[in-house]
N, C-alpha and C positions, 0 to 999 in steps of 0.2 A: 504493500500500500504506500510506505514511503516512496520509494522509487518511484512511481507511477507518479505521486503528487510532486516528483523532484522535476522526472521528465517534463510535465505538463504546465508546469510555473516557467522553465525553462524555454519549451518551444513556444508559450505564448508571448511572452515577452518576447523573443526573438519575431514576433511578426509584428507584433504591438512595433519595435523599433525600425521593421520596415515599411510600415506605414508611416512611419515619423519623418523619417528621414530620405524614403525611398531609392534604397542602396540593402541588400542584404552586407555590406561591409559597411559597420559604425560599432560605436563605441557600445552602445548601451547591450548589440545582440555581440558581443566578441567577451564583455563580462558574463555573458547570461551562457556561452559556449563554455567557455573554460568552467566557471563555477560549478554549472550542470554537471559538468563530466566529471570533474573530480571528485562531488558531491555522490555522482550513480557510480564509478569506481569503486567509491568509501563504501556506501552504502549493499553491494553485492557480496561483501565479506567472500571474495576469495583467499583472505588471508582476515582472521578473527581479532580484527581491530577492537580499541577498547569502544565504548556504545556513546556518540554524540551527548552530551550534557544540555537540558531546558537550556541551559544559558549560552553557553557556544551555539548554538539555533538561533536564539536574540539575537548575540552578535550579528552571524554570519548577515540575519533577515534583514536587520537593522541598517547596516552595510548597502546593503541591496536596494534597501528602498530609498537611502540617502543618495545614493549613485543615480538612482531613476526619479528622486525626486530635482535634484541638481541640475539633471539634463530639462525636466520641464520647465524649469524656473526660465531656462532661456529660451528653450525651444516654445515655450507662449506667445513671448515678447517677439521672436527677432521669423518667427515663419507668416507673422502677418504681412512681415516687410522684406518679404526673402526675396532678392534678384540671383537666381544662382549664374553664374557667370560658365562658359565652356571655351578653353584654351587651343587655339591651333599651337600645336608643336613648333611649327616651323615658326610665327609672331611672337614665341615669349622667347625676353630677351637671352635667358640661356642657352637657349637653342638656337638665337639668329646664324651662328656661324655653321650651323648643320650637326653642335653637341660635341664640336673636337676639343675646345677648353677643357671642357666639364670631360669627355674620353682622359685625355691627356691629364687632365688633376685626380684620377681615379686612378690611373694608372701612376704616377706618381705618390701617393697617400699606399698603394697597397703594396708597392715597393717598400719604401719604410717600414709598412709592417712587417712586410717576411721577413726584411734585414733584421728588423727587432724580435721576428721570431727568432732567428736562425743564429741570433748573439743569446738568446735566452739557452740554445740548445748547444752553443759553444761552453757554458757554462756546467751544463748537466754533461755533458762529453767528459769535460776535463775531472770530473766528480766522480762518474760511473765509468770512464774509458771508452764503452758502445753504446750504439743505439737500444741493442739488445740490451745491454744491461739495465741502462735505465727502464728498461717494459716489464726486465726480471723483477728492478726495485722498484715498481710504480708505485706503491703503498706507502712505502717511506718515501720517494720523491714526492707525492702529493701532500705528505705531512708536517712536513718539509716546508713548502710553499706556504701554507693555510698557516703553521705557525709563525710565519716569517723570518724564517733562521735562514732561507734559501740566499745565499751572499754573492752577489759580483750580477745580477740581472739587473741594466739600464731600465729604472721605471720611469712608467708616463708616457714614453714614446709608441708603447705598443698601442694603444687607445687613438690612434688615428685609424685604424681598422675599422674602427665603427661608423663614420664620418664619411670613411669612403664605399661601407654598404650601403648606409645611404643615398649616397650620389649613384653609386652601381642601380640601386633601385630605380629610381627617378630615367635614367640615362638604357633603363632595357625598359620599362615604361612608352618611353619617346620611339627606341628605336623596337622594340613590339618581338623583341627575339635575342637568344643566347648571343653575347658576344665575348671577347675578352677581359672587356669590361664588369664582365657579368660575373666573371670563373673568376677572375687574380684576387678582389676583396675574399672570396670565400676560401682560396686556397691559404693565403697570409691568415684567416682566420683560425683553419685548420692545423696548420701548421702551430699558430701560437697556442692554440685551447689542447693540442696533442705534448706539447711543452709543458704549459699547464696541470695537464692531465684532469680537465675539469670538464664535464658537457654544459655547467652551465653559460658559462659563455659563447655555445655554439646556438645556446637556445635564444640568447638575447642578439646577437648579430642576425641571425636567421630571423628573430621578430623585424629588426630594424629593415630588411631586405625587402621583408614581405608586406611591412605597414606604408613603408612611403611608395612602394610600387602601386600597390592598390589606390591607396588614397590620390594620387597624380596622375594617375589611370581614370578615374572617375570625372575630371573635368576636361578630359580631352573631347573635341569634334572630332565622330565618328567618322574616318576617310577609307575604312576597312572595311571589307564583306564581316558581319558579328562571329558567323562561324569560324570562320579562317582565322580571325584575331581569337577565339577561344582558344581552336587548339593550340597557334603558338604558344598562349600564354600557358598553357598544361604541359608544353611541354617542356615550358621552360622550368614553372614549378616541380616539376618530375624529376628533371635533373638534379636541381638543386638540391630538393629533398632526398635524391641518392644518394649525395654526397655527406650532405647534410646525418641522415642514417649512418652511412658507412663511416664516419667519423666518431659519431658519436658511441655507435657498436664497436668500434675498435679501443677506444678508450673502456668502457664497461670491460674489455673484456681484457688487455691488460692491468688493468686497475684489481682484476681479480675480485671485483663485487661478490661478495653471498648470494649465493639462488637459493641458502639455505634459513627459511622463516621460522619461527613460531608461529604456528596455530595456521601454516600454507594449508588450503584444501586442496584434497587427492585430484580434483580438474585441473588445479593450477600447479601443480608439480610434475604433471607429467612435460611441461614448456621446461624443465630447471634446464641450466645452459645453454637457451638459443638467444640468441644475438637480439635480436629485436620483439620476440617477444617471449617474457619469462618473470618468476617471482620480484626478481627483483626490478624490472622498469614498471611491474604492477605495482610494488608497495612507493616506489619512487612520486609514481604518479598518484598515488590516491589516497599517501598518509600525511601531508600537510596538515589537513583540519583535527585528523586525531592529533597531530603536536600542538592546533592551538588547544584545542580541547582540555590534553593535561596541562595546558602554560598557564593556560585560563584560571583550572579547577586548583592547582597546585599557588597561584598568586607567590611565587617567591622570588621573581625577579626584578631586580630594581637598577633601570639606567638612567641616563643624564636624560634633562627636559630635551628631546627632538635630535637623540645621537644620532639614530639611526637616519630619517628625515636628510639631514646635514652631517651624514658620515665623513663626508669627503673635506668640509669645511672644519669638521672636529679634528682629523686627520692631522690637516693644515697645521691646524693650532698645537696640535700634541706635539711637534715636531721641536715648538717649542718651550715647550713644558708649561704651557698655557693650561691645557685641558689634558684630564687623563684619555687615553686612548683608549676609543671605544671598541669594543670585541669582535677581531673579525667573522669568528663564526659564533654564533647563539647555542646556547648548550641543549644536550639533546634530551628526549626522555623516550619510554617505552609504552611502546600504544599494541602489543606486550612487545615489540621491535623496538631498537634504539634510531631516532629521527632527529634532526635537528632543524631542520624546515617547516614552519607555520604559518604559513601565507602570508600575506602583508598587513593582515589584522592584527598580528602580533607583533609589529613592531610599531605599528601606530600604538597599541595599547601600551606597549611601552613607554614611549615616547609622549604621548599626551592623557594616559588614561584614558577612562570609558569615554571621555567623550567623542577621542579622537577617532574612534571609530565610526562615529555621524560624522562631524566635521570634515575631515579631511576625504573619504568617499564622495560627500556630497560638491566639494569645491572641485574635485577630480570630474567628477558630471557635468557641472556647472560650465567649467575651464573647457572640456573638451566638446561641449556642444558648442560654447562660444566659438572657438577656432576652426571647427566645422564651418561652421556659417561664415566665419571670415575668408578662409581661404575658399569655399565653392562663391564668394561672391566676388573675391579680388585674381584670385590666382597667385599670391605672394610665396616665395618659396620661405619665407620667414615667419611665416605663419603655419605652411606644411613643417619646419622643424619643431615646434613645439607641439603643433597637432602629433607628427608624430611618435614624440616624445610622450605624450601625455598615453597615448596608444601602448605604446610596451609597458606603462605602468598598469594596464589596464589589461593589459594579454598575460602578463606574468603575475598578476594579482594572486593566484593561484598558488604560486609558490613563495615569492619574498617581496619585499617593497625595495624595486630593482633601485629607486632615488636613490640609495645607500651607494649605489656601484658611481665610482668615478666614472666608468663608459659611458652613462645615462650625465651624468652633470655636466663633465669636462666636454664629452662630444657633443652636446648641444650647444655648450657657449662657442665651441670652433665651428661648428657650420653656423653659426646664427652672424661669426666676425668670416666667413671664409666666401658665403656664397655673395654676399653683397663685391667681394673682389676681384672672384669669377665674373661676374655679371659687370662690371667695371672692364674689366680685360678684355669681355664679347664686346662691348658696348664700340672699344678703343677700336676695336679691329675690323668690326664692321662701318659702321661709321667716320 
């Protein structure tokens, strides 16, 4: 019966927001996907999670309705008055020169990343000796990393990777098909998140890829037969997401992850060791809310006012012994598994207490309906960066409140100072 009432608040809402917005791609049905599914994951017990709390329920609901109310507050006001605007490719000014800048500064940004990959990997080389070796020690290489003992890796440079999926997105968008602008951000990606040894970063560059392509996609004039533009676009998605899988399957699998749970049902153990589907990317995916659940029911953690919020700014500070540094990974508990992932309700409740679990959902509603409307009514590409910034807080809501990640902070202030210089440089050379 739960599940059924999960499904069903789920795909209404999801229509509810395409009649709002008219786009199966917005913010309010991309919360209502993710939340759903984690929610019907949790709720299947293929693995004998501890049982949802009355009050983790408020939360979650509360959350929910603040998000959906946030969006209405603007969507009243600004759809009496809506001009939505539709972009030729070839009139906006980034693309007047036919997208070689914007090629050229893609290719350029994903270059530094690999270099910054491949000095990350000089480092684990000279550590472990081989490549093999480091895959023999992935477990202590990754613990390694997360405690911060890893010494002699250049940080801050790799975080242009993000900057330049975005642009890869927008720039296979315009040109409607796989190019090499499409493959070099994600290869520097994989490269550095295989360094790493971490998937979630393949998951937040792979949002960044996928939100600003859709959303830039959506104000173009249609000069395509719709069919023929579908399947490129699938098959462009197809690729990516090969890659995308086969990265992240390969890390799972030297990382040498457990397939082995407490309380796995006999269905779900018979998948133990396959690559992409098996106990452990099931409990990955679907025991977030059992951690907030116990973080909630247990109340024993206590962080600074908005560490998390302002991680990257806390950082900053710590460096000068301003402020204590705040913890890169959250501790874990047993939902009867050890997890340390709580969605992003658990760090807002951190961060601002109960309130900020209305609060901060509902200004995330709010803000991205606003920027909706602004950018379908101008076409500003500095409007799509925050829109789609505010989008992978709102895709990864599921798992953590991505704000905390320098990728999310740092690579918004550089496309927000980088594209206005592009657009400066088209401007010179056509003109």
């Amino acid at each position: 019966m739960l599940i059924f009432i999960i499904l069903l608040v789920g795909f209404s809402t999801i229509l509810i927001s395409y009649k709002m917005f008219g786009t199966w791609f917005n913010h309010v049905a991309i919360y209502s996907v993710v939340w759903t599914t984690v929610l019907y994951l949790y709720e299947l017990r293929l693995i004998y999670f501890v049982t949802l709390s009355i009050y983790t329920w408020l939360v979650i609901i509360g959350a929910f309705l603040s998000l959906l109310l946030g969006s209405l507050t603007v969507f009243s006001v600004k759809s009496k008055q809506f001009n939505s605007t539709s972009v030729d490719p070839e009139q906006a000014l980034l693309f007047k020169d036919g997208g070689r800048i914007l090629k050229y500064s893609i290719y350029v940004f994903s270059i530094i990343g690999i270099l910054s990959a491949l000095q990350h990997w000089s480092v684990l080389l000279d550590e472990y000796g081989t490549i093999i070796n480091v895959f023999i020690n992935a477990y202590h290489v990754y613990k390694t990393r997360t405690s911060g003992d890893l010494e002699g890796v250049v940080p801050y440079i790799w975080l242009i990777i993000y900057p330049a999926l975005f642009l890869s997105g927008i720039y296979t968008a315009y040109k409607n098909k796989l190019t090499i602008a499409t493959i070099l951000p994600m290869i520097a990606l994989i490269l550095k998140e295989l360094a790493n040894l971490s998937r979630a970063g393949i998951l937040f560059g792979f949002a960044e890829f996928i939100i600003s392509f859709f959303l830039f996609k959506q104000i173009f004039k249609k000069s395509e037969h719709p069919v023929r533009s579908r399947f490129k676009v699938a098959v462009v998605m197809l690729i990516l997401l090969s890659l995308v899988g086969i990265g992240a399957a390969f890390i799972k699998t030297v990382r040498q992850a457990t397939d082995t749970f407490k309380g796995t049902s006999s269905s779900l153990s018979t998948f133990k060791g396959k690559a992409f589907i098996s106990p452990s990317i099931y409990f990955y995916g679907a025991s977030h809310v059992g951690v907030l659940n116990q973080f909630l029911e247990k109340d024993k953690e206590r962080e600074s006012f908005g560490s998390n919020t302002f991680f990257t700014l806390y950082s900053a500070l710590a460096k000068f012994d301003l402020v204590k540094q705040p913890k890169f990974l959250p501790p874990g508990y047993f939902i009867p598994n050890w997890s340390n992932t709580g969605t992003y309700l658990r760090e807002l409740y951190n961060d601002f207490g109960f309130v900020g679990i209305f609060i901060v959902p509902f200004l995330l509603g709010l803000l991205s309906t606003l920027y909706w409307f602004k950018f379908r009514e101008y076409g500003r590409f500095s409007d799509l960066v925050i829109l789609t910034h505010f989008y992978i807080v709102i895709s990864l809501s599921f798992f953590v409140f991505v704000v905390r990640s320098p990728a999310w902070t740092i690579g918004a202030i550089f496309l927000l100072v980088v594209i206005p210089i592009l657009e400066k440089l088209v401007g010179r050379k056509v003109y």
